[in-house]
C-alpha positions as CSV (number, residue, x, y, z in Angstrom):
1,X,-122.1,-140.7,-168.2
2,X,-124.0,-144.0,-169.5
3,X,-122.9,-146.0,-166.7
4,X,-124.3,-143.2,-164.3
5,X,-127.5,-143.1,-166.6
6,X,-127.6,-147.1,-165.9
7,X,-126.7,-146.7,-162.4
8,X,-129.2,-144.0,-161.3
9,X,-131.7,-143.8,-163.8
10,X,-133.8,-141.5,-161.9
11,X,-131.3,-138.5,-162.6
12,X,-131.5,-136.1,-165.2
13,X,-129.2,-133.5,-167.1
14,X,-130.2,-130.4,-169.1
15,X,-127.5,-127.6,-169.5
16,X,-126.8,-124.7,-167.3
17,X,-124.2,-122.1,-166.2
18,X,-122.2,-120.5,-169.1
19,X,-123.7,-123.2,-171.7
20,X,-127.3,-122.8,-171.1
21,X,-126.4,-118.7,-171.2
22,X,-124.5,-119.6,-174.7
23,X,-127.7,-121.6,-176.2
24,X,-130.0,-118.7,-175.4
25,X,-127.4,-116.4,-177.1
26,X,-127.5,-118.2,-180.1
27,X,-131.1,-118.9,-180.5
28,X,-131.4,-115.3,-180.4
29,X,-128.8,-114.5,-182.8
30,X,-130.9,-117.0,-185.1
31,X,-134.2,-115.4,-184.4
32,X,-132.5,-111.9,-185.3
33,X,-130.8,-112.7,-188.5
34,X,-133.8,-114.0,-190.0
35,X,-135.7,-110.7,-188.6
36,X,-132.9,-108.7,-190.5
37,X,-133.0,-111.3,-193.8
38,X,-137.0,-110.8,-194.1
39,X,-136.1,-106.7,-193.5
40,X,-133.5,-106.4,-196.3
41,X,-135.9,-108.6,-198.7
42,X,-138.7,-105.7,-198.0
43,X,-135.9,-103.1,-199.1
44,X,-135.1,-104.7,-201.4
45,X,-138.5,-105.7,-203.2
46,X,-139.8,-102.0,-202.9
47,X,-137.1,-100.4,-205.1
48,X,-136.9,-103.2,-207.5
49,X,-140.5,-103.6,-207.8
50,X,-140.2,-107.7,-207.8
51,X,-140.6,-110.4,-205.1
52,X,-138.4,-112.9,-207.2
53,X,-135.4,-110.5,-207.8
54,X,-134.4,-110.0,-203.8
55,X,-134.5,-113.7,-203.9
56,X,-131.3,-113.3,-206.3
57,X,-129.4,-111.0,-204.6
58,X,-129.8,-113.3,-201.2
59,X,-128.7,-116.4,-202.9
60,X,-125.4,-115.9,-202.4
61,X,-125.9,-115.7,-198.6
62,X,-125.7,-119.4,-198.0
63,X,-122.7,-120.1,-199.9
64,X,-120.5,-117.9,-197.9
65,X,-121.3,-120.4,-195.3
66,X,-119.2,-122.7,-197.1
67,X,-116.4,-120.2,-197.5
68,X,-116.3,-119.2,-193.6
69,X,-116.1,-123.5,-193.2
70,X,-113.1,-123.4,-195.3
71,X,-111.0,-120.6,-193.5
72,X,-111.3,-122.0,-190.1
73,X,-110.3,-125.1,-191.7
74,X,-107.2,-123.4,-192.7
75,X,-106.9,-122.0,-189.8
76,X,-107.7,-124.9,-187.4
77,X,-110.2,-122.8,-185.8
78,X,-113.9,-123.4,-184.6
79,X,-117.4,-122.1,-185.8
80,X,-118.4,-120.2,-182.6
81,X,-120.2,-116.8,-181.9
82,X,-118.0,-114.7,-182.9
83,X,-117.7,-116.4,-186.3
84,X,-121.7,-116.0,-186.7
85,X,-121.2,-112.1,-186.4
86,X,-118.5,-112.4,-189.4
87,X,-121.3,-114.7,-191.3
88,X,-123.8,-111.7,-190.3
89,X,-121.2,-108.6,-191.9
90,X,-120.2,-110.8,-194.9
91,X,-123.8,-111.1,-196.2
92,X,-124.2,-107.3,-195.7
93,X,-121.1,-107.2,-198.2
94,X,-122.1,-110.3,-200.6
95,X,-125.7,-108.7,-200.6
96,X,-124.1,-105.4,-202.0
97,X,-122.2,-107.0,-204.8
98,X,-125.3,-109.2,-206.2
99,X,-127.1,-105.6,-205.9
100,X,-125.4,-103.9,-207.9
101,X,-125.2,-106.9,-210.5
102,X,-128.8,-107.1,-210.9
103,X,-129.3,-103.4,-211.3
104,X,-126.9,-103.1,-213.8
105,X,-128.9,-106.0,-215.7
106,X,-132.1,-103.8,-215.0
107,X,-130.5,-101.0,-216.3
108,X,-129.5,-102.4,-219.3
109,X,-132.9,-103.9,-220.3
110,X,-134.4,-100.9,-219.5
111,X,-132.3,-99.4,-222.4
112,X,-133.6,-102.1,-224.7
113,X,-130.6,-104.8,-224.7
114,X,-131.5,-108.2,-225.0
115,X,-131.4,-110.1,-221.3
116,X,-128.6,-112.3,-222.3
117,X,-126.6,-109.3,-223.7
118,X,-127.4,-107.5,-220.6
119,X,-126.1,-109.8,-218.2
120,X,-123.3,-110.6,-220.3
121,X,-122.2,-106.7,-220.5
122,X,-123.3,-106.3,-216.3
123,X,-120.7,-109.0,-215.5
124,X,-118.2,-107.3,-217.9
125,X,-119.1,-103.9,-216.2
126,X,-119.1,-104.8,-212.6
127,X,-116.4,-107.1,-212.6
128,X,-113.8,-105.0,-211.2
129,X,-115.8,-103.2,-209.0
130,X,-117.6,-106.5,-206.9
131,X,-113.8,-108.3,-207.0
132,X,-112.3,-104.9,-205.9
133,X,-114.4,-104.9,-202.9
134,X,-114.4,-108.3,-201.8
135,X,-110.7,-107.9,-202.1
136,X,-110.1,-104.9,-200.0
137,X,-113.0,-106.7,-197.7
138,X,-110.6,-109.4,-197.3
139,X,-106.9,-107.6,-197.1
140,X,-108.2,-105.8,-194.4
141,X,-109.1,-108.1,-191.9
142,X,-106.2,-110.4,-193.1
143,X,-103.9,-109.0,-190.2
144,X,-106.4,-109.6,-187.7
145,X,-106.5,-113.6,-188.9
146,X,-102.3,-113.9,-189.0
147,X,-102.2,-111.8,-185.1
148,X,-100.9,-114.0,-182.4
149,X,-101.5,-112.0,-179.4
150,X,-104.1,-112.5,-176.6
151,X,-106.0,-110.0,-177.2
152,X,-106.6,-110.8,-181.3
153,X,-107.7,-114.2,-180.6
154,X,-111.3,-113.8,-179.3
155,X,-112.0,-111.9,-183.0
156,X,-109.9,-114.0,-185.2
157,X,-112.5,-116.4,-185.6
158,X,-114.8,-113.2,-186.5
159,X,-112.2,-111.7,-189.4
160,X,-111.7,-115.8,-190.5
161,X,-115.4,-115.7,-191.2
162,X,-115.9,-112.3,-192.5
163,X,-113.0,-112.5,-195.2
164,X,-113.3,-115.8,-196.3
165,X,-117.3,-115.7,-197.0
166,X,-116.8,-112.3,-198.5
167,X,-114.0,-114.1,-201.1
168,X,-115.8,-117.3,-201.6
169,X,-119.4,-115.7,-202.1
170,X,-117.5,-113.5,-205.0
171,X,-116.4,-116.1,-207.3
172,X,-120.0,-117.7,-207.3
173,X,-121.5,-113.9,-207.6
174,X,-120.0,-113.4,-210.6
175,X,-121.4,-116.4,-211.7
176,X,-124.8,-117.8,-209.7
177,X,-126.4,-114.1,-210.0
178,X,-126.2,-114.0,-214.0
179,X,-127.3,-117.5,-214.2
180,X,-130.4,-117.0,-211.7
181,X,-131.0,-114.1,-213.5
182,X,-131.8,-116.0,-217.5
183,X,-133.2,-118.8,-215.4
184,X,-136.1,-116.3,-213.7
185,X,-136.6,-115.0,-217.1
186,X,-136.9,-118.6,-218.8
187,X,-139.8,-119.4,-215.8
188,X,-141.6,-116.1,-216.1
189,X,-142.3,-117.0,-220.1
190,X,-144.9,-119.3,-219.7
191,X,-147.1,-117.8,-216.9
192,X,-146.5,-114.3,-219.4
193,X,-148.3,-117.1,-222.5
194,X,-151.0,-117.9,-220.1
195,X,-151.4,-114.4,-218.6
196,X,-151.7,-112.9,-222.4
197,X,-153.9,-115.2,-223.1
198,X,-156.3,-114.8,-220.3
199,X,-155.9,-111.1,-221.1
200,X,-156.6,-111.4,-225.0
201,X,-159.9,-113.5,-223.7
202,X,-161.2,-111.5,-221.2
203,X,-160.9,-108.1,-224.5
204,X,-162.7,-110.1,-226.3
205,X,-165.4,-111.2,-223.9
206,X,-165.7,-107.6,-223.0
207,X,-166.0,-106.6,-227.0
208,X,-169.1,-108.9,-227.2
């Protein structure tokens, strides 16, 4: 190609054919899992009545990139389309398990337990419940990832993707949710000082 660049340097390439119809695919497939990110961070602000705490849950989201790296590098496969549809069902999965994490931590301070004791007793309490999904999540698409026939090949990369984010984003889960959790709390002290304060002024001003 660069001595045909050097050659005729009036010529120009773009993409086309099946390529150019695979880029368009995947700029869409961008486009709409940023549509469904920004949707599941308004379902998820409106029960939990905080902007910061969907931010949590979704944290784990980029990690089980990394996981879905790893398993088609065991498995000597390539990232293609159908892996970014395994991506899309893990962080439906991943989302789930940081969900019901943080809840329990609401929960619990709701009943008047101190935040670190909270978090402490909603990683005892949901332990085996996250682990036992991400588990089953990943046994059952495990025979899809060890089939050699024709027809399993085109959605192997799909079940690589799916189980190995799902497994990955679980171990850090169980640990990056508590710890985002008592690190939101140690920011929101200060701007609590200064809005007490500003509140404590403002009574006053009004008493005069």
């Amino acid at each position: 190609m660069p001595d045909l660049f050097e050659a005729f340097p009036q010529v120009k390439t773009e993409l086309g054919g099946a390529i150019e119809e695979q880029q368009a695919q995947q700029n869409q497939q961008i486009l709409f899992f940023l549509a469904g990110m920004i949707i599941v961070y308004m379902l998820l602000a409106i029960p939990l009545k905080s902007y910061s705490q969907p931010l949590i849950i979704m944290s784990v989201i980029p990690f089980s990139l990394t996981g879905a790296i790893w398993g088609h590098f065991w498995f000597d496969l390539e990232l293609s389309m159908m892996s970014t549809f395994g991506l899309i069902a893990a962080a439906g999965v991943v989302i789930n398990d940081s969900l019901v994490m943080t809840d329990y931590v609401n929960q619990a301070r709701a009943r008047g337990v101190a935040i670190k004791e909270a978090v402490i007793e909603a990683g005892c309490a949901r332990f085996r419940a996250i682990t036992l999904t991400s588990i089953t999540t990943f046994a059952g698409v495990l025979p899809i990832m060890f089939e050699t026939s024709l027809q399993a090949r085109f959605v192997t990369p799909m079940a690589v993707a799916l189980g190995f984010a799902v497994l990955f984003a679980t171990l850090l889960t169980l640990v990056l949710v508590p710890c985002l959790y008592l690190i939101l709390e140690d920011i929101k002290v200060p701007f609590r000082t200064i809005k007490n304060k500003i509140t404590n002024r403002n009574k006053q001003a009004a008493s005069l």
